[in-house]
C-alpha positions in Angstrom: -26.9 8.7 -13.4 -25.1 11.8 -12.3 -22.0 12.7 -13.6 -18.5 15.0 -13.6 -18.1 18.1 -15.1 -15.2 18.2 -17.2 -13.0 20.8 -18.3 -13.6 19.9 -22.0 -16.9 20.5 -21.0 -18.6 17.3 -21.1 -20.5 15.6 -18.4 -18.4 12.2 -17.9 -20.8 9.5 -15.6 -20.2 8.6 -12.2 -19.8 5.2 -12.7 -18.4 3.2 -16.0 -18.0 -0.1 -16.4 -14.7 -1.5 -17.0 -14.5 -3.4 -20.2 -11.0 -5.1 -19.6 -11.3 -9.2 -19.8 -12.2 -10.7 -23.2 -14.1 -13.5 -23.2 -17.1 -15.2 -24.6 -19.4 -13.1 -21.9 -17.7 -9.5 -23.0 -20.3 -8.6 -25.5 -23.8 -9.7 -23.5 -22.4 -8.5 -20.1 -21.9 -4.9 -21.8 -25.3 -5.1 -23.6 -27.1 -5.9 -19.8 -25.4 -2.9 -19.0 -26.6 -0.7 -21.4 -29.8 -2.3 -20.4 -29.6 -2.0 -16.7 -28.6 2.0 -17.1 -24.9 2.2 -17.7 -23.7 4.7 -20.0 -20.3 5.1 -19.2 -17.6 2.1 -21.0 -14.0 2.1 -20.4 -11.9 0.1 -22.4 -8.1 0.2 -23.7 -5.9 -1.0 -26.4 -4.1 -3.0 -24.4 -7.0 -4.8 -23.5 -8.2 -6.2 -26.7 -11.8 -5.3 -25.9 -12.5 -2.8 -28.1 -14.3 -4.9 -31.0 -16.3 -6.4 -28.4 -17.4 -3.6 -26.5 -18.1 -1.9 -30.5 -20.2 -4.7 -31.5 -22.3 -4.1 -27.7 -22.4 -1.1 -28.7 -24.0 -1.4 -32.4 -26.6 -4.1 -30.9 -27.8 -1.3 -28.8 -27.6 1.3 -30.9 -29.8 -1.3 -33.3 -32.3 -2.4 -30.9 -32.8 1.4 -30.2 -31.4 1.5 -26.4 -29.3 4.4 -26.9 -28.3 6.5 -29.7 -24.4 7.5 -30.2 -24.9 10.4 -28.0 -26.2 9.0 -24.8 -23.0 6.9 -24.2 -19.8 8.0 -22.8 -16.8 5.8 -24.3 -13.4 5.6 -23.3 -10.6 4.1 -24.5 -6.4 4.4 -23.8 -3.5 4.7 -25.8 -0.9 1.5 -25.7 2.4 2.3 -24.8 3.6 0.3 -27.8 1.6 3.2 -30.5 3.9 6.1 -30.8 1.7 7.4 -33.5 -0.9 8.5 -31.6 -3.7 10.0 -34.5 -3.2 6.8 -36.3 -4.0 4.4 -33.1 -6.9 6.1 -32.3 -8.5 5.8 -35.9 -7.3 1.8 -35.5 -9.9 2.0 -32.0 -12.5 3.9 -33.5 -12.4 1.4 -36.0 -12.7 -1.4 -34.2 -15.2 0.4 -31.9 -17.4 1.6 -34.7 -17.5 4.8 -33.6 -16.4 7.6 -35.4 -15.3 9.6 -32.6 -14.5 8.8 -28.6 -15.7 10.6 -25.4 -12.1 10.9 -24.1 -8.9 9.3 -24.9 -6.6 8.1 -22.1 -2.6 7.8 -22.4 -2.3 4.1 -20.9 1.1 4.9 -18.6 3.3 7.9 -18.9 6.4 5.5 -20.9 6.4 3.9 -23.9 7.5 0.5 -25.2 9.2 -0.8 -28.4 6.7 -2.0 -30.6 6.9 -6.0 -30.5 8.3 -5.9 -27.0 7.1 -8.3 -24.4 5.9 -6.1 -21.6 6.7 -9.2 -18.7 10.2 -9.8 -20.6 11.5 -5.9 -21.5 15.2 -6.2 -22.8 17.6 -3.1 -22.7 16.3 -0.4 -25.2 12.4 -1.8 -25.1 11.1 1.1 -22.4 11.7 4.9 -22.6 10.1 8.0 -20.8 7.7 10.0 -22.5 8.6 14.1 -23.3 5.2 15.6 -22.8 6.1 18.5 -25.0 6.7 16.1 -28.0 4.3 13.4 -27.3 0.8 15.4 -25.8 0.8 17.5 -29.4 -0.4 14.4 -30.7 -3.3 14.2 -28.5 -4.5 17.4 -28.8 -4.8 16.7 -32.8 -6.9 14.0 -31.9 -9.2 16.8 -30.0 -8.8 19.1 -33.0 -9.6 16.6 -36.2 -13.4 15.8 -34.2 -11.6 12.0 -32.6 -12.0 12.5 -29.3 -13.9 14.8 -27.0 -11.5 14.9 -24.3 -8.5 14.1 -23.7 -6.4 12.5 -20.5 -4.2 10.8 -18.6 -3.8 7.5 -16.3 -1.5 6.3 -14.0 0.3 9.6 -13.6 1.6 10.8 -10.7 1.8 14.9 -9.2 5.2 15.4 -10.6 4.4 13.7 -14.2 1.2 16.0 -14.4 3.0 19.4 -13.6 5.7 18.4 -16.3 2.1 18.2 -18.9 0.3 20.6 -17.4 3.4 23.0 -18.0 3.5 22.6 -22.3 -0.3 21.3 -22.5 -2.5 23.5 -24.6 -5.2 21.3 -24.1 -5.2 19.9 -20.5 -5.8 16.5 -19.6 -9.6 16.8 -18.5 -8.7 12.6 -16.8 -6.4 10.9 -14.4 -7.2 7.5 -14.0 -5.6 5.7 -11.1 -6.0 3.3 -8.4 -8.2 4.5 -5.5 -9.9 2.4 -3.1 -10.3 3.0 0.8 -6.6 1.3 1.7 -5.2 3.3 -1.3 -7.0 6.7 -0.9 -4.9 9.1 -2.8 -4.8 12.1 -0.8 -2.6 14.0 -2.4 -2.5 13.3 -5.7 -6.8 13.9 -5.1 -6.4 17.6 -3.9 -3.9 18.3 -6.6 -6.2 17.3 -9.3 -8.9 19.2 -7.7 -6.8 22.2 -7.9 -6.2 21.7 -11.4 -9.7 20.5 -12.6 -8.9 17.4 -13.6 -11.2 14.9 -12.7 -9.6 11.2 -11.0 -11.3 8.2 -12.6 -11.0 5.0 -10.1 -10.2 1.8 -11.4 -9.9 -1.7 -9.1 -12.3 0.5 -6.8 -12.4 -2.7 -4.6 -8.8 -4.0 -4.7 -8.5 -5.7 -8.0 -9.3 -9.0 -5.6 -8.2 -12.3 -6.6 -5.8 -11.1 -9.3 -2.5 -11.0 -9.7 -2.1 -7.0 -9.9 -4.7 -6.7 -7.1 -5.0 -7.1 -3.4 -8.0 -9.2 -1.5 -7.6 -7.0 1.7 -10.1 -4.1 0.6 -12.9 -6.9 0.9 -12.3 -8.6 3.9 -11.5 -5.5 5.8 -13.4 -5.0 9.2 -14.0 -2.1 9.0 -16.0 -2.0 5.8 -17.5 -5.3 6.9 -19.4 -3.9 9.6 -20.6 -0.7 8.1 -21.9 -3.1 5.3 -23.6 -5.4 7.4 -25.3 -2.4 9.4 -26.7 -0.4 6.5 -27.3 -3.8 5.3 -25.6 -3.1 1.7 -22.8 -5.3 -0.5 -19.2 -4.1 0.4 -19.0 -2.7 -2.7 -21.9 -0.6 -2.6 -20.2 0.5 0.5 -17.0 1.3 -1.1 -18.1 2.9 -4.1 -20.8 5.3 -2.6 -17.1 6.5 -0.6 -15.6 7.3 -3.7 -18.8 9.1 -4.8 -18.5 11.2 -1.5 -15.0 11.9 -2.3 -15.6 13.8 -6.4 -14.1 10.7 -7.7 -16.2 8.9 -10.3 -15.1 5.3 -10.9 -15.2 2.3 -13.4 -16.2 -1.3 -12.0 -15.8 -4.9 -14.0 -18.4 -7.2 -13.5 -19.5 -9.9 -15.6 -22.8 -10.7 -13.7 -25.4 -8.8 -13.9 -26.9 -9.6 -10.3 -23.1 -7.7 -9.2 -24.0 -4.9 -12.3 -27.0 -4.2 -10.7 -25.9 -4.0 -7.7 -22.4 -1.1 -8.3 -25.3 0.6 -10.6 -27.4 1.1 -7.9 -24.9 2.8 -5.3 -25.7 6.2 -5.0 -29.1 4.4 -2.8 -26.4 3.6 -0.2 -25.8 6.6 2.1 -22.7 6.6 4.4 -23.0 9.2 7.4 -20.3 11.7 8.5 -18.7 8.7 10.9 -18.8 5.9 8.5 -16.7 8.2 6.5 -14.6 9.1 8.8 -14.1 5.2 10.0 -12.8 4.2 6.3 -10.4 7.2 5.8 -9.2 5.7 9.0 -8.3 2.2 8.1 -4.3 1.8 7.5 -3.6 2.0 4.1 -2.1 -0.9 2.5 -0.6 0.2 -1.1 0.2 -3.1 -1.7 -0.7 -3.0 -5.5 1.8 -3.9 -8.3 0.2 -2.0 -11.0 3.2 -1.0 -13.4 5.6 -3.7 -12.2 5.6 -5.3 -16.0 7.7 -2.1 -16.4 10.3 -2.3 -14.2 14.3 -3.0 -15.4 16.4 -2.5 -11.9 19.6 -2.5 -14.6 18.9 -0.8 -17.6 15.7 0.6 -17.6 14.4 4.2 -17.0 12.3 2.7 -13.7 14.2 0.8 -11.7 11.6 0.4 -8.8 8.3 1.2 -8.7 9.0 4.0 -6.7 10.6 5.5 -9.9 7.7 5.1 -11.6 5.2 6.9 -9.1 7.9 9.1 -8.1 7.3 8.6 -4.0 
């Protein structure tokens, strides 16, 4: 599998699978993984996936599929840890790993410890001050914990405000990106500052209820699908693959694991290009809205928290 370039220096994979739902399947789906060729994870705090994607992990590493080095593991700060050093040693614990390939911040705010993110009461959600808040990651790069070190969820103004105190820069942005959310701008900035842009809910996020169902049943994607006789998704992630940005997908099934794996055999011409960065963008998604106080919170839309 190829892979990114970072400015750490690391090669991160072009694609990663998502490890974000916990359920009884968690542990074999990311063991078929490793097994089909994956060797890129992403997981997160928040998620609660971490033991689960650390005991894949030590099966594999047991059964002699991979040693340590061959995998590329990411995981993401909560906004509920403000002691950063110490919440990473809590994942790597419950990842059995001693160290991680790159270490996201979740969302550029943090929450009150105990606070319920869908219920925030006045005094639960503050901003972040990158000049006393990225220190901490940048420890976790010095004391051997993480490789790299990024960011997800941040928009063009948030990164200049880091990038402006950073000694270490954020090497990651993860965001949404998806053919009717293409990120343009935000894209070209990165590009200028060599930080790589991670995809997640490459296809929509459809049938949940953060996602939208209209990157899958779009026309346009239909028919270049059905002509190069490819999945919709294979379609849609060989576009991010065209456009530098690597990506993280969540599938359970290993018939659909197979299938994202096996994208960079689909090959979209100059016009089917040009036909998806064409379709009307839809920015539908609600990603952040848990966040949102329109009284007496820093965010009062969600426009305050992308700032556009």
């Amino acid at each position: 599998m190829e892979g990114f370039k970072l400015n750490s220096g690391a090669v991160m994979p072009t694609i990663g699978m998502g490890i974000g739902v916990k359920n009884d399947r968690t542990v074999d789906a990311a063991f078929a993984a490793i097994e089909i060729g994956y060797r890129c994870f992403d997981t997160a705090r928040h998620y609660g996936t971490e033991p689960l994607l650390g005991e894949a992990l030590r099966r594999a590493f047991k059964a002699g599929l991979v040693k340590r080095e061959d995998v590329f593991v990411t995981t993401k700060l909560s906004p509920a840890d403000a002691d950063v050093v110490t919440a990473l040693k809590s994942s790597l614990s419950d990842l059995q790993l001693d160290y991680v390939d790159l270490f996201l911040v979740h969302w550029p705010l943090q929450v009150k410890k105990g606070a319920d993110y869908r219920n925030l009461k006045p005094g639960d959600l503050t901003t972040i001050d990158p000049k006393t808040f990225w220190p901490g990651m940048e420890s976790c790069v010095d004391a051997g914990l993480a490789k790299s070190i990024g960011v997800s969820n941040w928009s063009i103004k948030k990164l200049e405000e880091l990038l402006s105190v950073a000694r270490i820069p954020p090497a990651v942005n993860q965001v949404e990106v998806h053919p009717l959310w293409r990120q343009e701008k935000l894209r070209e900035y990165c590009k200028q500052k060599g930080i790589v842009i991670t995809a997640y809910s490459p296809l929509g996020a459809p049938n949940n209820s953060y996602g939208i169902n209209d990157v899958l049943t779009n026309s346009t994607i239909n028919e270049i699908a059905q002509r190069l006789n490819k999945t919709l998704a294979q379609v849609i992630l060989r576009w991010l693959y065209e456009k530098g940005v690597s990506f993280v997908v969540r599938s359970y099934t290993r018939t659909r694991l197979e299938e994202n794996f096996n994208v960079l055999d689909c090959t979209l011409s100059a016009a089917d290009i040009q036909m998806m960065d064409s379709i009307s963008e839809q920015k539908k998604a609600v990603h952040g809205r848990d966040f949102i106080q329109p009284d007496c919170g820093p965010f009062k839309t969600l426009e305050d928290l992308w700032d556009e």
